[in-house]
N, C-alpha and C positions, 0 to 999 in steps of 0.2 A: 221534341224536347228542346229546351233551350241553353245557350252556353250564358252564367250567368258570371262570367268575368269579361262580355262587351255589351252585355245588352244596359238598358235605361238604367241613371241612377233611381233609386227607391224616391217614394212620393215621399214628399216631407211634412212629418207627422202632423195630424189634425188640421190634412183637408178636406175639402168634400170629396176625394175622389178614393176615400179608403176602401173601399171595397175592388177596386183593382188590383189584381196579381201584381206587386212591383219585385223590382229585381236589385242586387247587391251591383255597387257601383264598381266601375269598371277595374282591374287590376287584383282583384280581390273572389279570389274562387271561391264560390256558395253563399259569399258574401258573410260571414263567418266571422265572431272579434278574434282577435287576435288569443291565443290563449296557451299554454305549455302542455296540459293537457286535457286533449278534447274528448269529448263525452262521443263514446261511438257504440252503434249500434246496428248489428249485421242483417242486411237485409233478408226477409221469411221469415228469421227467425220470432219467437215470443214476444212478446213483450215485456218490459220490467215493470214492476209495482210502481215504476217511476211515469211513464210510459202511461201505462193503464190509468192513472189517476189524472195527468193531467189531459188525457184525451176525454176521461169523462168530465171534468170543469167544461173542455169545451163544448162536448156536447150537449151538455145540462143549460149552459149558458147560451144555447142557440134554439135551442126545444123551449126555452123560457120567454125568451125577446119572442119568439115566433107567438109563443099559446098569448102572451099577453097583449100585442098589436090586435089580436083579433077581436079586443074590446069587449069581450065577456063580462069582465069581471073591471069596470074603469075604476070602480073606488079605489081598488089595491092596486092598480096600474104605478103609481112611481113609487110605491115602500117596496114592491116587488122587481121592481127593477135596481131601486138602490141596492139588495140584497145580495141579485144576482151580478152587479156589476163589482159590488167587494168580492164575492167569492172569486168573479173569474182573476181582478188584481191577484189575489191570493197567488193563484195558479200562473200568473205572468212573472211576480216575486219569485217564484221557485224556477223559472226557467232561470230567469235574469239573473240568478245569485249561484246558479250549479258551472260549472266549467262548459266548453263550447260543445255546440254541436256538433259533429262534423257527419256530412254523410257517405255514406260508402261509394255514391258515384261522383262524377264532378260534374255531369250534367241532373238540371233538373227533368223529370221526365213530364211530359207533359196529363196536364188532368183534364182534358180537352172545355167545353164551353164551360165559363162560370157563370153559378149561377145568377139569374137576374135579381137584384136586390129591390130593385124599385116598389114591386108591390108591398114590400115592408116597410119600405120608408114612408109610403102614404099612410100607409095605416098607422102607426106610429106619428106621422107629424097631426094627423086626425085626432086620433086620442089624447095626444098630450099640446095640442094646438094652445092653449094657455099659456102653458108653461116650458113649450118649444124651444125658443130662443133663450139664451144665455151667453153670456159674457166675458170673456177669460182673457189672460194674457198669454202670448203664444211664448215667452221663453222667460223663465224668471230671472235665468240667468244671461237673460241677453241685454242688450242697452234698452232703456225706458221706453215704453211706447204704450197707446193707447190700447184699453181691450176691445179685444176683435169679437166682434156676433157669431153666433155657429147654434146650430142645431142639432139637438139631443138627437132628433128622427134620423137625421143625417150621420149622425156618429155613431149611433148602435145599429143601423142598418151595416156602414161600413165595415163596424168592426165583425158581424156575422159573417160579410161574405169574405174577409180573411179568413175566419178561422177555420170556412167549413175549407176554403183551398186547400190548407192541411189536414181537413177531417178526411177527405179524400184519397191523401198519401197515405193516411192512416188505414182505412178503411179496405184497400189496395194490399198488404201487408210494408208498405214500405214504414218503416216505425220513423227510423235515422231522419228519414226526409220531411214527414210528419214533425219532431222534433225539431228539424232544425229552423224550419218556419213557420212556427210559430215562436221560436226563443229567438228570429231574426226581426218578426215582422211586431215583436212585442216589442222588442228595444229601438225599433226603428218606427211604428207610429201607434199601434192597437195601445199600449198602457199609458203615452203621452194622452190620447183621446178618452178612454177608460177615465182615467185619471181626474179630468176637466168633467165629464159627466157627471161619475161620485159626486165632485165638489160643488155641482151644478142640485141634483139632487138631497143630499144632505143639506145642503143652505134653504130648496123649500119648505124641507121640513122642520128645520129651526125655526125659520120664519114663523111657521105657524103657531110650533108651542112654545117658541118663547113669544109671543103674540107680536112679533114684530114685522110692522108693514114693507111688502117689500119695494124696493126703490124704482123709478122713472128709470125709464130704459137715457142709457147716455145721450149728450146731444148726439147728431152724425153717424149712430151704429143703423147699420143694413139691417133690420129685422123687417122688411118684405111691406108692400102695404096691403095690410087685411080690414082698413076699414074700422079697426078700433083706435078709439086713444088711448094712452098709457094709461090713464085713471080706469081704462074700463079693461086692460090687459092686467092692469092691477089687480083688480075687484073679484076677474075669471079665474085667477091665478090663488088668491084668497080660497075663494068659494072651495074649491076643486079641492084645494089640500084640504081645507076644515073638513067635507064633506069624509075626505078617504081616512081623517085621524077619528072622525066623531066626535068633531070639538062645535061645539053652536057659535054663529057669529052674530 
């Protein structure tokens, strides 16, 4: 088990490295916001309709990324991602908006290896290899700066092996612990990334039916050398949505 009032500060939302267990910065037990009254929940005991609903978001939301990486089905591959990444928002909204978590122990207990996310992220940067890379700015509300490159495959892979850390707590009967990381690790990086994705996928799809071509990737962004030019990352990125809407180009 871990004490999580010295270990690491939490990775700072939307990097590549989300799918790492991170931890509440030091001074701050559970790592927990501040709150008058914390949502507590006894460990063994049941679960609440509260509890039970948002465990299933996650796990509907991890059985989905997973069945769709496996490339069955590529036409519907990003309408069926965009769908399931509003839902799981949905379920990060209701964490972020109820009073804190608190859990019944002050240690975390350990959920021994996590799982390895990698084979999902190939499979994923594979499938949606087009329309991979995207654009964002890391703080709207920070000083000006350029958008930074990031990868859908890389972000929905990370955000999986979050959640399932806590499907584990869950799954274990610890509910409290389950709860309170996932309403820590949503307000601390999964909905900032979440977040960037949606607006990543909903804009290809605009693109497409409002028939508008999508733009040259910026001068200086890292999007990897694969050998294409922007005219022809364009063209892939075209093709792929027309194909999954049934729109002729």
């Amino acid at each position: 088990m871990s004490d999580r009032t010295i270990n690491q500060q939490p990775h700072t939302p939307h990097q590549p490295s989300h799918g790492q267990a991170h931890q509440p910065p030091p001074g701050q037990p559970h790592g927990e916001p501040q709150s008058h009254t914390p949502h507590t929940h006894a460990h063994g005991s049941e679960p609440d309709d509260f509890a039970v609903q948002i465990a299933d978001s996650v796990e509907s939301f991890v059985l989905a990324v997973t069945e769709v990486a496996k490339g069955d089905e590529p036409g519907s591959a990003v309408s069926l991602l965009l769908l399931e990444v509003s839902q799981l928002l949905l379920a990060g909204g209701r964490l972020g908006a109820i009073e804190d978590v608190v859990p019944e122990d002050r240690f975390e207990p350990d959920t021994g290896p996590e799982p390895d996310g990698e084979q999902l992220r190939e499979r994923l940067a594979v499938l949606l290899a087009p329309i991979d890379v995207y654009h964002e700015v890391f703080d709207p509300y920070g000083p000006p700066e350029k958008p930074n490159a990031f990868r859908i495959s890389d972000d929905l892979a990370g955000v999986v092996g979050e959640l399932q850390h806590g499907l584990t707590h869950y799954r274990e009967g610890r509910v409290s612990e389950a709860l309170w990381w996932w309403q820590f690790s949503y307000l601390s990086n999964w909905g900032t990334t979440c977040t960037a994705v949606l607006r990543a996928l909903q804009s290809l799809i605009a693109h497409v039916r409002l028939d508008s071509p999508i733009g040259a990737v910026p001068d200086g962004a890292d999007t990897d050398d694969d050998g294409l030019t922007d005219e022809q990352l364009e063209q892939q990125a075209g093709d792929l949505m027309a194909a999954e809407l049934g729109l002729g180009r």
